[in-house]
N, C-alpha and C positions, 0 to 999 in steps of 0.2 A: 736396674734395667737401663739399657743406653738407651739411648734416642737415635734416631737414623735423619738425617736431611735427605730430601727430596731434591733434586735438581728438576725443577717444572719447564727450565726452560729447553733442554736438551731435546733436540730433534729426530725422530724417530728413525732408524735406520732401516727399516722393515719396506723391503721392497712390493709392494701394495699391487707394482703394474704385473707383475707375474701371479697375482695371486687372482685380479680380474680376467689373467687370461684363461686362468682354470675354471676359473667360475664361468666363463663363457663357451668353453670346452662342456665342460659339463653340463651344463643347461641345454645346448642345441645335442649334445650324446642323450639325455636324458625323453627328450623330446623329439626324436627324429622320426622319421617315418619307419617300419618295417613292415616288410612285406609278411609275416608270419603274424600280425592281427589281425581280425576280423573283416571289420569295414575300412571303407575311406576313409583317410582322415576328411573332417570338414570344415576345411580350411575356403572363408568367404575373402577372394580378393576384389574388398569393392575399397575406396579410397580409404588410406590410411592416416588418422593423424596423427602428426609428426607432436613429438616431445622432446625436449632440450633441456632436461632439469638441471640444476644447480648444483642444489644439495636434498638430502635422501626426503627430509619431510615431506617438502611439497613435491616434489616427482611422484613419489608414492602416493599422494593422494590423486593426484593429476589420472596416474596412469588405474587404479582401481577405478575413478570412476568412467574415463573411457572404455576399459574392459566391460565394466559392468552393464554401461548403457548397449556392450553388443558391436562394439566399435574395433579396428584394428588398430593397434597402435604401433609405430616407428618412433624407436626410443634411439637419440643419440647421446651417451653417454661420456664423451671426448670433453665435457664443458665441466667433471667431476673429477675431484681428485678421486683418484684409484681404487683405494681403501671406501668410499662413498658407492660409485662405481659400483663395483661387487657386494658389496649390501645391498643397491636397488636391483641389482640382477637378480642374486639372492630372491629376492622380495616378489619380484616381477616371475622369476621359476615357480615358485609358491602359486601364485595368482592365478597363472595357467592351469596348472596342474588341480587348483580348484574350479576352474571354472572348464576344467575338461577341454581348453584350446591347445593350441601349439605356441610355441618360441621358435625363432629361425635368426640365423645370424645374416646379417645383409652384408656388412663392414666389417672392416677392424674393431669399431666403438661403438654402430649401430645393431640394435636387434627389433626387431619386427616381433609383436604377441598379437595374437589371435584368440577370440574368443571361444566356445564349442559351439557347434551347430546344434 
């Protein structure tokens, strides 16, 4: 049986910024309003805090517990590399969708989650 080497250091060539842009395509299609459901959505616009994560760990905890407590939050994602990015998107579409809010896109790199009414 050969052996194979690994090259660890070689740099990833996988363009990450087009794959957050789908993910964010995605997320605010998944989540928008139509007019062919029932109710309002109930979307509370009272002050939102703003979030500027890093990396996916602590954003994601950041941003569940502002959700959770009921909170809006405004997530700028511009400060993550790409690939990070679209997992917390990822992560943050999830969180909605449990907790019955919205996602809205504000920016290019910001999106706004909302929790349900």
């Amino acid at each position: 049986m050969r052996e194979r080497s690994v090259d660890f250091g070689r740099v990833c060539r996988r363009d990450h910024a087009s794959e957050l842009e789908r993910s964010l395509e995605s997320a605010v299609r998944a989540n928008s309003y139509r007019l062919d459901r029932d109710a309002a959505p109930g979307v509370r616009l009272e002050a939102a805090l703003r979030v500027t994560p890093r990396d996916f760990g602590v954003g994601a905890a950041e941003i569940a517990e502002i959700l959770q407590a009921g909170r809006v939050a405004s997530i700028d994602l511009s400060h993550m590399e790409p690939y990070e990015a679209a997992r917390l998107l990822n992560y943050c579409h999830g969180l909605t969708v449990m907790a019955n809010g919205w996602i809205f896109r504000l920016a290019q790199s910001v999106i706004v989650i909302t929790p349900g009414s």
